[in-house]
Short mmCIF file of the C-alpha atoms (twelve columns), coordinates in Angstrom:
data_MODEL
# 
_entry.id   MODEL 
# 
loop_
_atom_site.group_PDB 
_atom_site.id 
_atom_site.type_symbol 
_atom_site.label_atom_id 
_atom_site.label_alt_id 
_atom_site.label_comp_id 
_atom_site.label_asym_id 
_atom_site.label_seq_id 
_atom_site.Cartn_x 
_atom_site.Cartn_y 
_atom_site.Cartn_z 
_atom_site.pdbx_PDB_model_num 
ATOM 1   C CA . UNK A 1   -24.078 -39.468  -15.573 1 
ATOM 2   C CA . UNK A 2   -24.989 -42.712  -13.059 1 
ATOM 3   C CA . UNK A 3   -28.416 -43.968  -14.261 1 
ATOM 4   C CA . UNK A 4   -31.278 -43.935  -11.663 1 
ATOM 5   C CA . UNK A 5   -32.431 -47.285  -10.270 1 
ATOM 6   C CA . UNK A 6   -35.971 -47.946  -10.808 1 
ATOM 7   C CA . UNK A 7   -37.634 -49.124  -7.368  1 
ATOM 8   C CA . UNK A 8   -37.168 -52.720  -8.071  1 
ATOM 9   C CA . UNK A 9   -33.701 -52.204  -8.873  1 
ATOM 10  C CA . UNK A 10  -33.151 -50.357  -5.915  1 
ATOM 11  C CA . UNK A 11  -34.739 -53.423  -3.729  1 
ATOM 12  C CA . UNK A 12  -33.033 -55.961  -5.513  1 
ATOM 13  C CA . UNK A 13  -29.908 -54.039  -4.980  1 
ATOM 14  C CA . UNK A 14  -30.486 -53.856  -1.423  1 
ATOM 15  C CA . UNK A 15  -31.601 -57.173  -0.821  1 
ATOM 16  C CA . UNK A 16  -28.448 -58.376  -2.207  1 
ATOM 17  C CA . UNK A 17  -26.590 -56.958  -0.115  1 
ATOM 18  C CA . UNK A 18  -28.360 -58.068  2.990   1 
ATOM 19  C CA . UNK A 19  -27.451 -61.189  1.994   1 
ATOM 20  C CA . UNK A 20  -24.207 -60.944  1.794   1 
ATOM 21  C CA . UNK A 21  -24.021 -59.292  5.128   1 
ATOM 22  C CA . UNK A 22  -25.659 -61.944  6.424   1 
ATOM 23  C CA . UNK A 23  -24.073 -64.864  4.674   1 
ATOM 24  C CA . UNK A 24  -20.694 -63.267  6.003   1 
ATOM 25  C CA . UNK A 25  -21.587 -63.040  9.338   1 
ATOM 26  C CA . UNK A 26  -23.436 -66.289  9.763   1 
ATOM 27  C CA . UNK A 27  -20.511 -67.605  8.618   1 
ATOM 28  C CA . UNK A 28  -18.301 -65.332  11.564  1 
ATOM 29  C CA . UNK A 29  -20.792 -66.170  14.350  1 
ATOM 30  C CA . UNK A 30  -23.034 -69.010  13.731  1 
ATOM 31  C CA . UNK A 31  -26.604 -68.758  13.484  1 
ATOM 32  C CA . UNK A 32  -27.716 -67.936  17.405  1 
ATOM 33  C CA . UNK A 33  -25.181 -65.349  17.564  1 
ATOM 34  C CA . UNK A 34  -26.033 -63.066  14.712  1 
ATOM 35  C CA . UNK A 35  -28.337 -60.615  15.102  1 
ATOM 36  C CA . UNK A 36  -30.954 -58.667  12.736  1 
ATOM 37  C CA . UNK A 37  -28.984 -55.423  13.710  1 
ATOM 38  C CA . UNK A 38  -25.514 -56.781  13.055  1 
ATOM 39  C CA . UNK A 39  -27.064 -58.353  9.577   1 
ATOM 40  C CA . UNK A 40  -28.364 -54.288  8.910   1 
ATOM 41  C CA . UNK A 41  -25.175 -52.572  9.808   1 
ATOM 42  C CA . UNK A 42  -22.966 -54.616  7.956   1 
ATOM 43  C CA . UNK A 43  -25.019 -54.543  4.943   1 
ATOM 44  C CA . UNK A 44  -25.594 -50.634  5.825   1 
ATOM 45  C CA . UNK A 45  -28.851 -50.295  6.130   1 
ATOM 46  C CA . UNK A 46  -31.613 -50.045  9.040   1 
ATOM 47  C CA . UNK A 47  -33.961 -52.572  10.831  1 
ATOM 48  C CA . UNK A 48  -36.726 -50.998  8.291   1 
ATOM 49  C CA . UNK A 49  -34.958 -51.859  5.379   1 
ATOM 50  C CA . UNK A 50  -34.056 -55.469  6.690   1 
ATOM 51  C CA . UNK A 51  -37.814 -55.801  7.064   1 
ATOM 52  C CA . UNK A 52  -39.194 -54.713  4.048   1 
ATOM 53  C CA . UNK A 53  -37.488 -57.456  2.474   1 
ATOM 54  C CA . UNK A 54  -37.246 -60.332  4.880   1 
ATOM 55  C CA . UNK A 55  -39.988 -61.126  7.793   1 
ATOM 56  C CA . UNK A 56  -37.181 -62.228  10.314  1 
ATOM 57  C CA . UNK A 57  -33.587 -63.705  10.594  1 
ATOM 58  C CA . UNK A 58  -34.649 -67.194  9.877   1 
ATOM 59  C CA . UNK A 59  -35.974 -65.888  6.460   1 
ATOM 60  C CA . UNK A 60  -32.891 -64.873  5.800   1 
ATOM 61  C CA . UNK A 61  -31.176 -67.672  6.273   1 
ATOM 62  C CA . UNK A 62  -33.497 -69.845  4.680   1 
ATOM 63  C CA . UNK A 63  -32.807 -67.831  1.429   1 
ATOM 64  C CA . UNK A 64  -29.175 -67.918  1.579   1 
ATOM 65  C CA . UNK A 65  -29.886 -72.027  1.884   1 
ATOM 66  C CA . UNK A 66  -32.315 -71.770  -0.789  1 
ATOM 67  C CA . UNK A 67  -30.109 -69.956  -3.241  1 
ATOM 68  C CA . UNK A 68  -27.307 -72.528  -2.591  1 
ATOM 69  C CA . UNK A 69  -29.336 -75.626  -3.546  1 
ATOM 70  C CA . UNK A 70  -31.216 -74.041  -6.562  1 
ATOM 71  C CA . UNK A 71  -27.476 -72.773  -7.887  1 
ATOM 72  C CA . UNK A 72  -26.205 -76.335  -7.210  1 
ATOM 73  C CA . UNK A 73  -29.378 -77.596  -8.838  1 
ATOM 74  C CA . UNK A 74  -29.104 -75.700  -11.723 1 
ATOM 75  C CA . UNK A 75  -25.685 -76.652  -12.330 1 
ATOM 76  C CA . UNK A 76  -26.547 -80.261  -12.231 1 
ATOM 77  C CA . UNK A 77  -29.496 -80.070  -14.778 1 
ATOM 78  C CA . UNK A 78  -27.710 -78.264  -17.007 1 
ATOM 79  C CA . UNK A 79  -25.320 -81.123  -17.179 1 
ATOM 80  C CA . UNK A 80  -27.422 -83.657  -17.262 1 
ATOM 81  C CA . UNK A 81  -27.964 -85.365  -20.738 1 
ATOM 82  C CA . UNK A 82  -30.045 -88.470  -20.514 1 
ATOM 83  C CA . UNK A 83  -27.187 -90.397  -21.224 1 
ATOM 84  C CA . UNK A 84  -25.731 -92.257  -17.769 1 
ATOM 85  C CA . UNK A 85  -22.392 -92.764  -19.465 1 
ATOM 86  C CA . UNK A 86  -21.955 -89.086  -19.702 1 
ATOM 87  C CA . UNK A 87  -23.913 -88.038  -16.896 1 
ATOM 88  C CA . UNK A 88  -21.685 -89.942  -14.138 1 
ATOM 89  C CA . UNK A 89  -19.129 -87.486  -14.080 1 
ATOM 90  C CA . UNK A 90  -21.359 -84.597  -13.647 1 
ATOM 91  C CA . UNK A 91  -23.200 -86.577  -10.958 1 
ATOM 92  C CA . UNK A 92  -19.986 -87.495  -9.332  1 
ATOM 93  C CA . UNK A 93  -19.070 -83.723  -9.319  1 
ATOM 94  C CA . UNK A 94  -23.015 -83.063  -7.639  1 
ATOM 95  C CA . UNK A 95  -22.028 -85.756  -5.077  1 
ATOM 96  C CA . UNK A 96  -18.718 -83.967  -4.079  1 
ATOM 97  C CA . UNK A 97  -20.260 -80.646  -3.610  1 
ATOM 98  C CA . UNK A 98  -22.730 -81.603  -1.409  1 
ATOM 99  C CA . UNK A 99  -20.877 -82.519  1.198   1 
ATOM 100 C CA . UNK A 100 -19.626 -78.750  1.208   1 
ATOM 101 C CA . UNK A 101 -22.567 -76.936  -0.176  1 
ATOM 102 C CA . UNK A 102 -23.060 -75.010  3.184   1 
ATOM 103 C CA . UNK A 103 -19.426 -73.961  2.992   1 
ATOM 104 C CA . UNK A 104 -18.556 -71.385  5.677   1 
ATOM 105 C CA . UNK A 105 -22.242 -71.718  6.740   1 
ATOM 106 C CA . UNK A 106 -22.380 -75.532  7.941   1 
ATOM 107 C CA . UNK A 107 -21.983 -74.508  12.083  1 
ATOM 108 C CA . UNK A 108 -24.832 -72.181  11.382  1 
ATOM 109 C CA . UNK A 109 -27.109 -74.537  9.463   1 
ATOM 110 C CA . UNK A 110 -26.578 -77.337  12.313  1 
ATOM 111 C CA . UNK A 111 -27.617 -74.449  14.504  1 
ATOM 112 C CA . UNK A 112 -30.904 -73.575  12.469  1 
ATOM 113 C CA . UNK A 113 -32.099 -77.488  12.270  1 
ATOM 114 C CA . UNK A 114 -33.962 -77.244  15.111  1 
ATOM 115 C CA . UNK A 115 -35.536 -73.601  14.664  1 
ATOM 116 C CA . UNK A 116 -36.656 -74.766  11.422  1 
ATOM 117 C CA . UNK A 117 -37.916 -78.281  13.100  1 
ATOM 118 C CA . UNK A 118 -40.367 -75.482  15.603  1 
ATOM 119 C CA . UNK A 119 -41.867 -73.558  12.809  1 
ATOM 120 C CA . UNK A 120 -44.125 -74.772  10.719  1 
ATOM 121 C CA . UNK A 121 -43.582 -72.352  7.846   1 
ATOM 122 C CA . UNK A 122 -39.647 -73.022  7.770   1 
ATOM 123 C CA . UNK A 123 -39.654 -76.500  8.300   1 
ATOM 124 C CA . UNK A 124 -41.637 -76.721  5.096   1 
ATOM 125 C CA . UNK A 125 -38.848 -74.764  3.195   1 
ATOM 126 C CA . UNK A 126 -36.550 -77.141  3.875   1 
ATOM 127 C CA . UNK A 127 -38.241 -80.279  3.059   1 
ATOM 128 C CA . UNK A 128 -38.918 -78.511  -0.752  1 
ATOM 129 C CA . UNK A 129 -35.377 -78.574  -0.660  1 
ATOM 130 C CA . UNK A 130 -35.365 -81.854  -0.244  1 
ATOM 131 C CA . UNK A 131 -37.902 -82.819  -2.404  1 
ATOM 132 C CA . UNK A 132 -36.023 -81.102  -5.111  1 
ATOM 133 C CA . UNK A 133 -32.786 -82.605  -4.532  1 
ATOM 134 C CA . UNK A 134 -34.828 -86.267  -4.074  1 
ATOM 135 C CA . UNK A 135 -36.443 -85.478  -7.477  1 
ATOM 136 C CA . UNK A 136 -33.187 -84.908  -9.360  1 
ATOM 137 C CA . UNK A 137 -31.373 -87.966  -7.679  1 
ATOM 138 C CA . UNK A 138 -34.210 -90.272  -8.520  1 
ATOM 139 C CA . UNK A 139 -33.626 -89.091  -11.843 1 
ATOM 140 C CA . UNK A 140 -29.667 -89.949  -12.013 1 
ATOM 141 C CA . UNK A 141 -30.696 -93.452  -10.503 1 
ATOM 142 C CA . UNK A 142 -33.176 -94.401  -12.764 1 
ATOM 143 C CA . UNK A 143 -30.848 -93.734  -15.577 1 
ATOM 144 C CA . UNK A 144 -27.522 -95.665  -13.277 1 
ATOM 145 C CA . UNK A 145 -30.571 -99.011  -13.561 1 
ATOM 146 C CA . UNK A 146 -31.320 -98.346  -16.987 1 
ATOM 147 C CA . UNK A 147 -27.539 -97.953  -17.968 1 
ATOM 148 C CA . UNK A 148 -26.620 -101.649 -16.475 1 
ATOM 149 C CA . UNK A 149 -29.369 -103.242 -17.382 1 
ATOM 150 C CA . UNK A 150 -31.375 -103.911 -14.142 1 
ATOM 151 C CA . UNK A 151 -34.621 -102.995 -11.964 1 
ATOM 152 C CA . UNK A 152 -34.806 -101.473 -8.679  1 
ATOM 153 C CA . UNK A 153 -37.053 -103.415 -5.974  1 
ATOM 154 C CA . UNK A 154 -38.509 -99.941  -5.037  1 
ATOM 155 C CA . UNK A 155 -39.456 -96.657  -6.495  1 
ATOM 156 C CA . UNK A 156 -36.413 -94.650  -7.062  1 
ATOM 157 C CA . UNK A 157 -37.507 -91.743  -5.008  1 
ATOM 158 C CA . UNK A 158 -37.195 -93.932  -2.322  1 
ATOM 159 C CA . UNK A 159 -33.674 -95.180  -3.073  1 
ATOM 160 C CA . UNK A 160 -32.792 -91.475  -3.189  1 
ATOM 161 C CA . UNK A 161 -34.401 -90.438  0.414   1 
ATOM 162 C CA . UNK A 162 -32.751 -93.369  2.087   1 
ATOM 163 C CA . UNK A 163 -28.939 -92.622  -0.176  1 
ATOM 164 C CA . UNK A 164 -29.749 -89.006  1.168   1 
ATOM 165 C CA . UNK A 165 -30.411 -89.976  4.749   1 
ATOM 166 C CA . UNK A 166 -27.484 -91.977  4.778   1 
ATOM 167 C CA . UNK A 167 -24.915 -89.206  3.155   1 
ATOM 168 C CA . UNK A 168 -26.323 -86.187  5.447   1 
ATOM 169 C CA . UNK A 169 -25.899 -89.009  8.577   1 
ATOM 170 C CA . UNK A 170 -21.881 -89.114  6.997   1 
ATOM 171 C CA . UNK A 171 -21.515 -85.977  6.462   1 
ATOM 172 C CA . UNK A 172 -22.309 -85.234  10.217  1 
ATOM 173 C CA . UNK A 173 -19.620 -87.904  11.158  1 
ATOM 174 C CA . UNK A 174 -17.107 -86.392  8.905   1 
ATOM 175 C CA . UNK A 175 -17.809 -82.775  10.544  1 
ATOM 176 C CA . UNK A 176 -17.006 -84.380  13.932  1 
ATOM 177 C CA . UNK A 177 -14.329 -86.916  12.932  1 
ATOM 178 C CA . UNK A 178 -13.040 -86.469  9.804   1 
ATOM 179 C CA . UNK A 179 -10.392 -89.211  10.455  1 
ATOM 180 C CA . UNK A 180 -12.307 -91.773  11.389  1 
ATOM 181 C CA . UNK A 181 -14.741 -91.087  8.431   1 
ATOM 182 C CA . UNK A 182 -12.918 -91.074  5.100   1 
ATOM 183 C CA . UNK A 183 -14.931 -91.077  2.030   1 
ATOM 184 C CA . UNK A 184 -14.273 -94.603  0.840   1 
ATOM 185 C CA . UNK A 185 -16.784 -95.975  3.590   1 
ATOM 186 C CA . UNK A 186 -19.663 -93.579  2.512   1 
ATOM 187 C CA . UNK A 187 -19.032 -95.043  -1.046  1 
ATOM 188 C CA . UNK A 188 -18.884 -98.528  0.310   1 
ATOM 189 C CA . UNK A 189 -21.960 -98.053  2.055   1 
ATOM 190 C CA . UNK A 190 -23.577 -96.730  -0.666  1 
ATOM 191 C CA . UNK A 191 -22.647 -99.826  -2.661  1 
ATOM 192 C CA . UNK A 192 -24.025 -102.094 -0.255  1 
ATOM 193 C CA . UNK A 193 -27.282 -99.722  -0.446  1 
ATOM 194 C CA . UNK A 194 -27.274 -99.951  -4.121  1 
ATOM 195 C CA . UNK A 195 -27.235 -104.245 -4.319  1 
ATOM 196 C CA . UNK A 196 -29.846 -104.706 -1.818  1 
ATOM 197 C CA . UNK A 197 -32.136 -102.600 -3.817  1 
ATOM 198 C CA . UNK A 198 -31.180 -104.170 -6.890  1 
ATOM 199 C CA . UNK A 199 -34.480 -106.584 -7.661  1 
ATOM 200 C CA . UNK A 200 -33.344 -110.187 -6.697  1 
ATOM 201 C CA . UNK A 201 -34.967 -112.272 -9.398  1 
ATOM 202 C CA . UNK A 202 -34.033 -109.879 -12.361 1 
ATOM 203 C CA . UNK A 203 -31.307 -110.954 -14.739 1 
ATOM 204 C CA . UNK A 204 -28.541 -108.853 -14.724 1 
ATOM 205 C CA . UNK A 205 -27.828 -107.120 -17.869 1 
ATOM 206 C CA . UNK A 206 -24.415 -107.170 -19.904 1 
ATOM 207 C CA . UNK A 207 -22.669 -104.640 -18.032 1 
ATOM 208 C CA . UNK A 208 -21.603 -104.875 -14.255 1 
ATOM 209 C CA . UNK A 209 -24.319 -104.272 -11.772 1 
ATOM 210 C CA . UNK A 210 -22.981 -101.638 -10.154 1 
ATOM 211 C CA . UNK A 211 -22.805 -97.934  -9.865  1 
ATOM 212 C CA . UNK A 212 -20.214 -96.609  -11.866 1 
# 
């Protein structure tokens, strides 16, 4: 005999599957294409039901974005151990994935920029994602200056927001010419980054001063 779902069950079940209705056809159409009523036909449910779980298409969307960076998050944290040595590899692996975190989604997320940029609400949304993602890396650098034995000339945070202005700036090269964008100059520019934040009239430790 099948169990009954309680009502949050039920909701959570649904919800779900929204989600991956809409996450597949985002992915089809892009964001301006896909409507509310394709999102509640392919998950197989009505407008109503669609509504009693998210206010409007960009809500939607905005989760599927959310749950992406938390699961990435997560995955990083968990990794983490204090210990730079040991934490490069993971951070390394965090570095790699960002460039394709949107997957199948990217065209659509280009396309939802400036929606977001309108609304006050959504706009928000997405700089807490970046907030989160700026508190993490400042984390990871503070540890990559402790490891070789030097100080920053400014707070980390703001090492991170100008490393993750200058990735998201490569990765929208790399979309349009992947060719003429290999990886090797993001990491050389990243380099460069990395020295001319390094504190000019601190000794440099033992180790070399530069990210490993």
């Amino acid at each position: 005999m099948t169990e009954r779902l309680t009502r949050e069950q039920s909701r959570a079940q649904t919800r779900a599957k929204l989600l991956d209705a809409a996450e597949r056809l985002f992915a089809e159409s892009g964001y301006v294409a896909t409507s509310i009523e394709e999102i509640s036909e392919r998950g197989g449910f009505s407008r109503g039901a669609f509504y009693a779980n998210f206010s409007d298409k960009a809500d939607i969307f905005m989760t599927l974005l959310e749950d992406r960076n938390e699961a990435n998050m997560q995955l990083l944290r968990a990794q983490l151990s204090g210990d730079w040595a040991k934490d490069v590899g993971a951070f390394s692996e965090w570095f790699d994935r960002g460039f394709d975190q949107f997957g199948s989604l990217q065209t659509a997320y280009i396309e939802f920029q400036p929606v977001a940029a309108g609304n006050p609400a959504y706009r928000e949304r997405l700089a807490a994602r970046l907030r989160d993602v700026r508190q993490t890396a400042s984390i990871i650098i503070e540890e990559a200056a402790g490891y070789i034995g030097v100080t920053l000339a400014m707070p980390s945070e703001r090492f991170a927001s100008m490393a993750m202005a200058l990735i998201d700036g490569f990765a929208m090269h790399r979309r349009l010419d992947p060719a003429g964008s290999p990886p090797s100059i993001l990491a050389e520019a990243v380099q460069c980054l990395w020295q001319a934040a390094m504190a000019t009239d601190q000794p440099k430790g033992s180790r070399e001063d530069t990210i490993p």
